[in-house]
N, C-alpha and C positions, 0 to 999 in steps of 0.2 A: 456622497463622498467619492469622490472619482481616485484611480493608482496614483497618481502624484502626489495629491492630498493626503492620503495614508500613508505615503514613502515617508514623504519629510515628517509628517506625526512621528512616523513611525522611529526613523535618523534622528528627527531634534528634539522631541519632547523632556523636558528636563522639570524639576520643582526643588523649589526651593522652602524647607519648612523648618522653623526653631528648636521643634523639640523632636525627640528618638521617639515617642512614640507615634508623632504625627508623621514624622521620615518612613516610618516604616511603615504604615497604613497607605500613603501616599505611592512609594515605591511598589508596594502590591497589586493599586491602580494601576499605575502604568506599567508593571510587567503583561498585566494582564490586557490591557489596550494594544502593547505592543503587538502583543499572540493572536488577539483580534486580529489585527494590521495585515501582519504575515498569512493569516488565513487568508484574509479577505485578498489580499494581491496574488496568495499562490491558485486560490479560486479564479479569480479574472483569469492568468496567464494563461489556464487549459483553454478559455476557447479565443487564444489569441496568437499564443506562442508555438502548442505543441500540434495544429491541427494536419499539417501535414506531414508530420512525424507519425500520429495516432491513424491516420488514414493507407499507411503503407500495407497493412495486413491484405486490403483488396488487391493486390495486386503482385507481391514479391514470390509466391511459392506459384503462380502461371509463368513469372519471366524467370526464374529461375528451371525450371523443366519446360523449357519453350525448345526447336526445334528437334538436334538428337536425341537433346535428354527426353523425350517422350516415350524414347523407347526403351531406357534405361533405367529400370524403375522397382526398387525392391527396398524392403524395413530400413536394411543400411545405408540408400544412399538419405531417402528421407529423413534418416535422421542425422546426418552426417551434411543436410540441406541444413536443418533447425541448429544444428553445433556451429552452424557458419554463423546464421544469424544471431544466434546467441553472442555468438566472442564478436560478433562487427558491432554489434548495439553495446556490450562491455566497453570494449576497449574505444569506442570515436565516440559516442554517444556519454557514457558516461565518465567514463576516464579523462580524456585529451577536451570536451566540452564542460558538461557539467562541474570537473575537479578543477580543470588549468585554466582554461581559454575564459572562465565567467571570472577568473581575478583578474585579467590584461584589461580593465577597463579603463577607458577613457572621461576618467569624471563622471563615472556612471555610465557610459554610453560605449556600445559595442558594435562590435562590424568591421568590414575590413576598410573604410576610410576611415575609423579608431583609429586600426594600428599606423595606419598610415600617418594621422597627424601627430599621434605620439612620437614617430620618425622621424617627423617635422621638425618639430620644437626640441628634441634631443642630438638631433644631426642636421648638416645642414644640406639637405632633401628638398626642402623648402621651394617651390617654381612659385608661389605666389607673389605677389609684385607688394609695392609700396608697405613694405618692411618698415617697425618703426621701433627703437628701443625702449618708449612706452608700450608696448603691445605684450613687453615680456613681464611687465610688471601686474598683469592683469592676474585676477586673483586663480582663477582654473588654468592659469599657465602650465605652473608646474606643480604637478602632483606629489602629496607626502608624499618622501620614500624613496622616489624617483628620481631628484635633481638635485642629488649632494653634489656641488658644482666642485670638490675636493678632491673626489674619488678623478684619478688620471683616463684620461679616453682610451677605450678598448683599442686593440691593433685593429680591429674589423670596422669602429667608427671612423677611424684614421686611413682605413683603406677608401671607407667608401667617399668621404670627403675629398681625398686629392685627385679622386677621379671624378671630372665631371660630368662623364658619361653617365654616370653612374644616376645622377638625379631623372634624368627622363629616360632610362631603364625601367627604373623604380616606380614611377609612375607609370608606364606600359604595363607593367605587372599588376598593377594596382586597378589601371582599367579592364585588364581582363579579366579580373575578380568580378568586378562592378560589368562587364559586358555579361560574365555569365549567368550573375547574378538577375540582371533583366531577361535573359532568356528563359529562367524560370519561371519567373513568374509568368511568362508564357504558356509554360509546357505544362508547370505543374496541373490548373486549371483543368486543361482540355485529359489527364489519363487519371485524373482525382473522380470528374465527373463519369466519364467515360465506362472508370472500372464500377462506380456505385451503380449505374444503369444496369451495367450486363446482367445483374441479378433476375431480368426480365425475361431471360431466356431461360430457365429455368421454371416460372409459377404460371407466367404469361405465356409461355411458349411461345414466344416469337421466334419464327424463323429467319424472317428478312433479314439481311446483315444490313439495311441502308437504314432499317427502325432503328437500331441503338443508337446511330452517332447522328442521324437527326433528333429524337429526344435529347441528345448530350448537347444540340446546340442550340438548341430553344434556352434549356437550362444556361449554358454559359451566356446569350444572347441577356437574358435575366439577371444574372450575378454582374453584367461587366454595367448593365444599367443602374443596378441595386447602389452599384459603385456611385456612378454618377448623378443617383436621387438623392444620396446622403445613405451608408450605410448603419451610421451613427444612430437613426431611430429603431434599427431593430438591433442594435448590439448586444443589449440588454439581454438577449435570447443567446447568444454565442458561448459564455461559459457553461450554464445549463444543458445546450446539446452536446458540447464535446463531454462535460463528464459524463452525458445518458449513453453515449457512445463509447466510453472509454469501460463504462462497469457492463456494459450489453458484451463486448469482446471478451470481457474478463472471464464475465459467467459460463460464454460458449465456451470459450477454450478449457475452463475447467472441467464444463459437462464432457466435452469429448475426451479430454484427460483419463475420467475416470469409466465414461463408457466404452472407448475404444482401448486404447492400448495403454497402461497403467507407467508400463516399463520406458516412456518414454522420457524421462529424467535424466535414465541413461546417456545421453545425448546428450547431454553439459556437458563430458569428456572430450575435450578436442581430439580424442581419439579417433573418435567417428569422422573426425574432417581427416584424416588419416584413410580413413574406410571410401568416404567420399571420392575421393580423388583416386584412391585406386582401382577403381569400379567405373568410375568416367571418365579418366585420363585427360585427355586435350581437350576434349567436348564439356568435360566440367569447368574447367580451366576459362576454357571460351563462354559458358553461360555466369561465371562468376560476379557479370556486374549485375544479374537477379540480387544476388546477395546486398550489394550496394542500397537498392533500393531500398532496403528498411532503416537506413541512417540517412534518407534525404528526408529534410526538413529540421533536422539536427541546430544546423546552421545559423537558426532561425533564434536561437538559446540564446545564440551569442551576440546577431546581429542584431537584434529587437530589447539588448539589456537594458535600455535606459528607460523603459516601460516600467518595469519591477523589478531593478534591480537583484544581487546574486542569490541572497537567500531565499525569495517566496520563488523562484525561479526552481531552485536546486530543493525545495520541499517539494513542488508539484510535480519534480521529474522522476526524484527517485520516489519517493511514497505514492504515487499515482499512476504517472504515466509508462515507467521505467517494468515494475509487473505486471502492470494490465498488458502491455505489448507480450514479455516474455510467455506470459500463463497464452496468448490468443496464438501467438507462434510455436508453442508449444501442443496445442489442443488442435490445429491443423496439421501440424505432423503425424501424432494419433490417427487424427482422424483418415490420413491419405493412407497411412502405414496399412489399415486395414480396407481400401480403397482409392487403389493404385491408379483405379480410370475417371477417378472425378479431380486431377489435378487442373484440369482446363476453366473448372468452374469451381476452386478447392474452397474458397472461403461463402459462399452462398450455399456449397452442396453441403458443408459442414454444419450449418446450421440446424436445429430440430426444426420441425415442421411449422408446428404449435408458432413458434417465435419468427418465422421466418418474416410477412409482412412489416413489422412492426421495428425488425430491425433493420430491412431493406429502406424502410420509412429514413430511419433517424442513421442509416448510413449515407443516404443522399444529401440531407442535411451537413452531417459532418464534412462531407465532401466539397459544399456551397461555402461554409464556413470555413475548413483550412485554406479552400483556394483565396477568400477573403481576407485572408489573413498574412498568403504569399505577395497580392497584388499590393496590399498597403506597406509590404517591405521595399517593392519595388518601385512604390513610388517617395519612401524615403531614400534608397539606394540615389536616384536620379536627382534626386532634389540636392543631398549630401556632394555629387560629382557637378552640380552646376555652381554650387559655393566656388568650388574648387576651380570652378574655370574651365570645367572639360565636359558642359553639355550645353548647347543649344538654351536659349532664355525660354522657362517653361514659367506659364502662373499654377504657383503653389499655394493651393487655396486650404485653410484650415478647416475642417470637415467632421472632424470626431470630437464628440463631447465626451465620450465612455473614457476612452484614451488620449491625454492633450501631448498637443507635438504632433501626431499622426497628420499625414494633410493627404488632399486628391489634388492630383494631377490632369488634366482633361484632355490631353494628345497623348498621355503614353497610356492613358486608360482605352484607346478605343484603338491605337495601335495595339495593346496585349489584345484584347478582343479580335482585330483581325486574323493574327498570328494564330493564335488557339483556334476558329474557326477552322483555318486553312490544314491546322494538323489536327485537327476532328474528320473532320472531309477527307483531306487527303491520304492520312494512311488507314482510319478507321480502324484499326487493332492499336490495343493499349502496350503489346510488346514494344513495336515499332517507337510509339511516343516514349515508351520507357527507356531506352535506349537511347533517346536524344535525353529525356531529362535526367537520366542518370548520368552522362557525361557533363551535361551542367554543371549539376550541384559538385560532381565530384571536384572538377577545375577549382569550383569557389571554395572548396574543403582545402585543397591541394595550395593554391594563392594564401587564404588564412594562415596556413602551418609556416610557408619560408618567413610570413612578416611574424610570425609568434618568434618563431628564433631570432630573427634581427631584436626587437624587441626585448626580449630575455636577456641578450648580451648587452645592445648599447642604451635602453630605456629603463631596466630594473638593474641592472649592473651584476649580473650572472655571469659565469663561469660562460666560456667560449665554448668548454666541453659537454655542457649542461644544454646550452642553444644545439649543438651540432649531434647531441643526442635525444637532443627533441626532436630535430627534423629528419634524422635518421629512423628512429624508430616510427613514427607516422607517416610519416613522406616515404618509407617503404611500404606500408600496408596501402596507401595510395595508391602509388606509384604501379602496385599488382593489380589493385582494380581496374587504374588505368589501362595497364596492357590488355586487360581481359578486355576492354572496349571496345578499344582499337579496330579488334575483327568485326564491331557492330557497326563503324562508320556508313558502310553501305548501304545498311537496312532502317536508315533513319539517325544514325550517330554525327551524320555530318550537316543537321538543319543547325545544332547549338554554332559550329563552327562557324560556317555561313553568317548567323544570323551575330554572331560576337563577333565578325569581321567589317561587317556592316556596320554596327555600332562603334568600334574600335577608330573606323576611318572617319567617321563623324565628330568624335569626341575627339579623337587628338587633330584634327584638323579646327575643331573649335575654339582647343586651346593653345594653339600655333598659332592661330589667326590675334587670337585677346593678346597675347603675348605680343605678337608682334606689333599692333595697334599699338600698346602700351608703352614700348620701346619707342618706336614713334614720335608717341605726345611726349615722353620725353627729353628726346632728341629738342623737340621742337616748344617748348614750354618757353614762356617770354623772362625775359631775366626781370628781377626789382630794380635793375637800375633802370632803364626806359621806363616802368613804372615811375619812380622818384620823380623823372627827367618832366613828367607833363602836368605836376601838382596835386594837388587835393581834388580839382575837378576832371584830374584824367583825361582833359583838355574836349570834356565832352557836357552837356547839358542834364543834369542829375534831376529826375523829376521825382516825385513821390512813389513809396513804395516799396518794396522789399523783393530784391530780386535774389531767387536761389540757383548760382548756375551749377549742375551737375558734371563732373570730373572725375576720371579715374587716379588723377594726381592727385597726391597725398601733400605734395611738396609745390612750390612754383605757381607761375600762373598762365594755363589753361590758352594756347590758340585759339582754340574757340569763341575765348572769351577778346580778343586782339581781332578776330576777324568779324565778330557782332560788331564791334566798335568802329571798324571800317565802313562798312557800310551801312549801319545806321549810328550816328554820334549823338548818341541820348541813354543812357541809363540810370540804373534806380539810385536812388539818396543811401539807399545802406545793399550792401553787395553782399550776399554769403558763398564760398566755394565750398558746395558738399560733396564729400569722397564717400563712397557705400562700399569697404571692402569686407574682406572673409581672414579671419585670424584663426588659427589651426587649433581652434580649440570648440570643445562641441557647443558649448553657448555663452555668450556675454552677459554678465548680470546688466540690469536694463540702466544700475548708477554707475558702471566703468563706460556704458556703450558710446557716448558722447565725447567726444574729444575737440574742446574750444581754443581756438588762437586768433590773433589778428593779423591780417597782411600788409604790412606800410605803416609808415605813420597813424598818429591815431586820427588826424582831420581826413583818412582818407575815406573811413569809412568800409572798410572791406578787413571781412572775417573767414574764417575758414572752419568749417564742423567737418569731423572723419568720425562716420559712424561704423562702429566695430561691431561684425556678428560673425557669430560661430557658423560652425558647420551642419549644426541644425537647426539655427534659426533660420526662419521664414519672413524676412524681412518683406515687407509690404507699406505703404506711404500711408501711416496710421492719420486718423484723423486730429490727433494731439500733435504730432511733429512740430508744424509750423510753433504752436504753442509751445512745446518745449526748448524749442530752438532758440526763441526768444527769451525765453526767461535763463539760458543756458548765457546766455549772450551778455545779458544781463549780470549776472553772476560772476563772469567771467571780467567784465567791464570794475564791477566795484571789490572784487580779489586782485586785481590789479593796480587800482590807486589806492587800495591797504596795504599794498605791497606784501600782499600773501599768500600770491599766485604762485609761490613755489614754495612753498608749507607744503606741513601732512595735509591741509585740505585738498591739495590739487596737486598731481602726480603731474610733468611738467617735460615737456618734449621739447627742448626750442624753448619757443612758445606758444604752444601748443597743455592745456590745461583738463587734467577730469574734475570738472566744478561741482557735476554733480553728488561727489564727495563732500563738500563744505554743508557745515549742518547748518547754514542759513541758506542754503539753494530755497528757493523758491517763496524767498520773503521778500526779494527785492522791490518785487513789483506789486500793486492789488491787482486782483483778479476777480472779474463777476462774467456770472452769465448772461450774455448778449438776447435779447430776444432775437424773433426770425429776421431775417432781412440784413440788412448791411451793418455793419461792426459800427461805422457814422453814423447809424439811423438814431444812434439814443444820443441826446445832447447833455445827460442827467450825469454826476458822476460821484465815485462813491467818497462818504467820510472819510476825510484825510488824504484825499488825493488830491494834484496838483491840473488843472485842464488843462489836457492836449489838444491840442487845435490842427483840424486837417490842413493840408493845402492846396488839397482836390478842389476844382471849381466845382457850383455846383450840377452844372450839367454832364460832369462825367462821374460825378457821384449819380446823381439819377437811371446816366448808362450806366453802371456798375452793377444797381440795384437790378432794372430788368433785367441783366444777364445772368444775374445770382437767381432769379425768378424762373427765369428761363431753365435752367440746369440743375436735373436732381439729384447730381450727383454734389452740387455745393450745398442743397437743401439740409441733405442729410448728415452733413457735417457739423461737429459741435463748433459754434463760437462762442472763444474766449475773449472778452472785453479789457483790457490791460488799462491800468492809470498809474501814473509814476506818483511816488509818496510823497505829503509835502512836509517835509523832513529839511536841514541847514546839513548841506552837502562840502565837504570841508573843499573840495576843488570845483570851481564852476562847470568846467569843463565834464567832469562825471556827467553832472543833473543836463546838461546841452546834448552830451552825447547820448542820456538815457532816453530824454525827451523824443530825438532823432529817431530811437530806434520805436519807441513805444505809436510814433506818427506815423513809420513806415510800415508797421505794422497795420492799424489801422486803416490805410492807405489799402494797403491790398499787396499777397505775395504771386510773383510768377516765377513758373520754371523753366530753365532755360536748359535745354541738353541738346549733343551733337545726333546730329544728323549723318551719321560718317558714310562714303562710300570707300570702301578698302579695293585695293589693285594692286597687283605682282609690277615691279620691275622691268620694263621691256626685258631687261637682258638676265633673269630670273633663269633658271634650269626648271625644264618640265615637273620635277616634283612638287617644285616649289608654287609655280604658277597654277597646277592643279590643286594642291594646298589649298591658298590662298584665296584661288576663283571658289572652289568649295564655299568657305569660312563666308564669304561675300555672299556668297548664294543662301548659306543658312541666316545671315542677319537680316535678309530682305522678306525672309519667307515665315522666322519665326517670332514670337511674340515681339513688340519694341519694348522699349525699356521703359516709356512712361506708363506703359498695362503692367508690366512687369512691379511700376512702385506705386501704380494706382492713383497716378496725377491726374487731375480734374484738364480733361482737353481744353477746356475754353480759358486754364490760368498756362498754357504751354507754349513756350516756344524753341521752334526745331533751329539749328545753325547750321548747314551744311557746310560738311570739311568732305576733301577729296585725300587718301592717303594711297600714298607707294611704298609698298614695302619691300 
């Protein structure tokens, strides 16, 4: 039973029984399933959600007394260290995350392009293209609660809409969330591993300083490959080491508790942060983003929600992870207090003896695993902004069985790799890396908090004052980290910069370039009338078969599709124009994601499918498509001569239909399975169907066959065998046009997509043309689009379009 399976157990289980005492035996069962449930997902979440939260102890109380404060060191500032951390982990960890930030979800789903597409669909923020007034009807549109369309728009939703600056601001802000967010999962890796090694200088006595951070990059060389083998088969081990690491911290810090210095409870009083700062003045001040580091990985609560949603989340934070941290941070303080000169090495030197190996063991471990755990966010983070139109075409391959939805990535997997090598190597001290990855995460804390406000006012409909006192009072505590930074930029604070600048000019050059493409095929889309103008045979030669040309037009018809026709005047009996867009919502149920119409008359033969996915779906060219497409098509065909294509069956754009709503979807047609080889190869056909007869000769059915023999990428896909029913069809016309489709099926489908090369303007401004040649330069270099939907090469064909934008 995997966290999904026990979510929805968990959300939907319901019984229905006659009698009160069966209700009540019944209801006993399921409370107690439910409590199953919730265990069982708040168990997963430790070694998935909290591991680079849990793994901060190695490291916060070194960058914290890292350069002056070394010399600065007495019971009070130590504990007046532990009161920092105390109140940062209170108040951002559990307060502002675990109490607020896990109810802003988005249909389950969390992160900052959550808040984002909540902005979406409640303002109009919106850059996505081919908008459609069915799209709002889709059932995760609009969340209870949220879309009293009664309640009058805030003055703040009214500001940001008449400015339209304001939409690709919003977005700037939202990729720097998302830039910095990739740069953790960089950094976090290389100072997780980094800090769990150092414990070698200590048992091992290793002096060499070049030993650590080459052991730390065999290890990361390992994790970023573990990646790329499938992390998925040893997952099963990941909740088990984080809680063996979460009660090993608990125990040390209580041992030290009570063997070193008892009084240190004392230090819950933010008094002692009082004591702190008076005692290190500016140099406290300046080491303050040490403090920071015990709430990186927080982030992770919020951004990873739709794994285990709020409840097993907010049991395994506050009952698990929330005092095992306070009792380890507390039991280090102890411990320095009565041993002022083991702060360089405080959490290894704190250890008893006896336990040392064994939790040096299972803190490398924890360390493998939280990084594991940061790079699969980071490769949702990227997958979530390519939806969006603002990364580079990556294949997002589905990878984890333990947790469904998670995918791997295979270029930004070995680009994080690189990166973390280079800051293992290069700076080789974990302050340094600390320092860069605490300005990260901080940015990505600091980005979440402005869209929580917007959110509060214009998506739950809160009080202006309530939003403006949210980001006042957190976006100040930030805001102070922030400055404490600042002065670290030099010593390693300015790789996040750099390295989110870099990311910044790619992504919104990416999605400058899609936009402007887009604008383009618009501009230049053929009218219906010159359609009309050339008949039912489009004034070309219709052979067998089933052609799918792929479009970013939702609307119109496709140059693309006017310049194939120029130059070669031959195409297929039945035409389909397929749109693959991103609707601001986290996912499509799989019966709204089909959206069916027809283009022209109905002798012409030409349809149009716009397939709608969320922002975390992973759309990929399933091996059912073409199957379903037809039977959509289908569906679509005899809801329309019932005349009840615009019924509650089908939600109706135009016309434009979701069929897959009608409870007779998928009775129009029979359906059997094809053996191997060609869909023509069986002549046999089932009870009650009517024979389709190809009109493939047979020497290109034969080449058909060898090329299907030849390619295992056709091998391996299911065929469906379709036969039209033989049933008294009250218009002839239906049973002609089903027979059509069911032949061209049969026949064989191709894909047809552009080919585009994009160009700036002669008379363009240098930004513009740099833009632009950019956006040209990434679509040449990175995945195409038919890898991207896993189109079989040998049914493909490219159109070359040349654009000026």
């Amino acid at each position: 039973m995997n966290s999904d399976d026990a979510d929805r157990d968990n959300r939907g289980s319901s019984t229905v029984v006659p009698y009160g005492s069966q209700r009540s035996s019944s209801t006993t069962v399921d409370g107690r399933f439910q409590r199953k449930a919730l265990l069982f997902l708040s168990y997963q979440s430790l070694g998935y959600l909290f591991g680079d939260l849990s793994t901060s102890p190695l490291y916060v109380y070194q960058s914290i007394f890292a350069g002056k404060l070394q010399h600065i060191q007495n019971e009070d500032v130590i504990f007046g260290a532990f009161s920092l951390i105390f109140w940062t982990l209170s108040l951002i960890s559990l307060l502002k995350y675990a109490i607020i930030m896990l109810n802003a979800d988005d249909n389950g789903e969390g992160g900052t392009v959550a808040l984002y597409s909540q902005l979406c669909r409640n303002a109009k923020f919106c850059l996505l293209p081919n908008h459609q007034a069915s799209d709002e009807e889709l059932s995760a549109y609009h969340k209870p609660g949220c879309s009293n369309r009664s309640i009058p728009p805030s003055p703040l939703k009214k500001f940001v809409e008449k400015h339209k600056r304001s939409k690709p601001a919003l977005l700037l802000f939202v990729l720097l969330g998302a830039c910095m967010a990739i740069c953790v999962g960089a950094l976090m890796p290389a100072i997780s591993v980094l800090s769990s090694v150092e414990g070698l200088r200590i048992e091992a006595k290793i002096t060499d300083n070049s030993m650590i951070p080459f052991i730390s990059c065999v290890l990361l060389v390992g994790l970023f490959v573990l990646q790329h083998r499938g992390a998925d088969k040893v997952a099963f081990m990941f909740p088990p080491i984080m809680l063996l690491w979460l009660l090993s911290i608990f125990a040390v810090g209580i041992y030290n508790v009570i063997k070193w210095n008892p009084r240190v409870y004392k230090a819950l009083s933010p008094y002692y942060i009082y004591k702190f700062f008076s005692v290190t003045g500016k140099d406290g001040w300046a080491n303050l983003g040490g403090v920071f580091l015990c709430v990186t990985g927080t982030e992770a609560m919020f951004a990873d929600l739709g794994y285990y949603r709020q409840a097993p989340i907010r049991v395994s934070f506050c009952c698990v992870v929330y005092p095992c941290l306070i009792l380890q941070y507390m039991g280090q303080a102890a411990f320095l207090s009565k041993n002022l000169s083991a702060v360089p090495i405080s959490f290894y030197a704190s250890i008893p003896d006896i336990l040392f190996w064994p939790v040096f063991v299972v803190a490398a471990l924890a360390a493998i695993v939280a990084s594991q755990g940061v790079i699969s966010s980071t490769f949702s983070i990227v997958q979530q902004c390519h939806a969006f139109e603002c990364f580079p075409r990556v294949k997002a391959v589905h990878s984890r069985r333990w947790i469904h939805g998670q995918t791997y990535i295979p270029e930004i997997n070995w680009v994080l790799l690189i990166i973390s090598l280079v800051m293992t190597v290069g700076f080789g001290d974990k302050n340094h890396i600390g320092y860069a990855y605490g300005i990260a995460s901080l940015i990505v804390m600091f980005v979440t908090t402005w869209l929580m406000s917007l959110v509060i006012n214009i998506v739950r409909h809160q009080s202006l004052l309530l939003a403006i006192g949210f980001v006042l009072f957190f976006g100040s505590i930030e805001v102070l980290f922030l400055s404490s930074y600042c002065m670290k930029i030099p010593k390693g604070g300015w790789v996040p910069l750099v390295l989110s600048a870099l990311f910044m000019v790619v992504m919104y050059a990416w999605h400058y370039g899609s936009r402007k493409k887009y604008l383009f095929d618009m501009h230049n889309k053929v009218s219906m009338k010159w359609i009309l103008t050339l008949g039912p045979s489009l004034g070309i030669v219709r052979v067998p078969g089933l052609g799918l040309i792929y479009t970013e037009l939702a609307t119109g018809i496709p140059a693309s599709f006017t310049h194939f026709l120029t130059n070669l005047p031959a195409f297929y009996q039945v035409v389909v124009f397929v749109c693959i867009k991103t609707v601001p919502v986290p996912s499509v149920p799989h019966k709204e994601r089909y959206l069916i119409g027809r283009v022209g008359p109905k002798s012409f033969r030409l349809y149009r499918c716009i397939v709608r996915n969320g922002y975390k779906d992973v759309y990929s060219h399933e091996n059912d498509f073409e199957n379903e497409l037809v039977m959509s098509i289908a569906e679509y065909i005899q809801l329309e001569a019932e005349g009840c294509s615009g019924s509650q069956e089908g939600l109706v754009d135009g016309r434009m239909a979701v069929v897959r709503t009608s409870g007779k979807f998928g009775t129009r047609l029979l359906m059997s399975e094809s053996a191997s080889g060609s869909e023509e190869g069986s002549s046999t056909s089932l009870p009650g169907a009517l024979t389709v007869t190809s009109s493939k000769s047979p020497a290109l059915k034969k080449l058909q066959s060898m090329y299907e023999q030849e390619s295992p990428e056709l091998n391996n896909r299911r065929r469906i065998r379709f036969e039209l029913i033989n049933t008294i069809y009250k218009d002839p016309r239906v049973k002609e046009e089903l027979m059509e489709l069911v032949e061209a099926k049969r026949a064989g489908a191709a894909y047809v997509i552009g080919h585009s090369h994009v160009k700036a303007k002669w008379n363009s401004s240098f930004l513009k043309q740099f833009t632009i040649n950019l956006y040209s330069f990434l679509r040449k270099n990175c995945r195409s689009p038919a890898v991207g939907l896993n189109i079989p090469h040998i049914c493909l064909i490219k159109v070359g379009m040349n654009y000026h934008v």
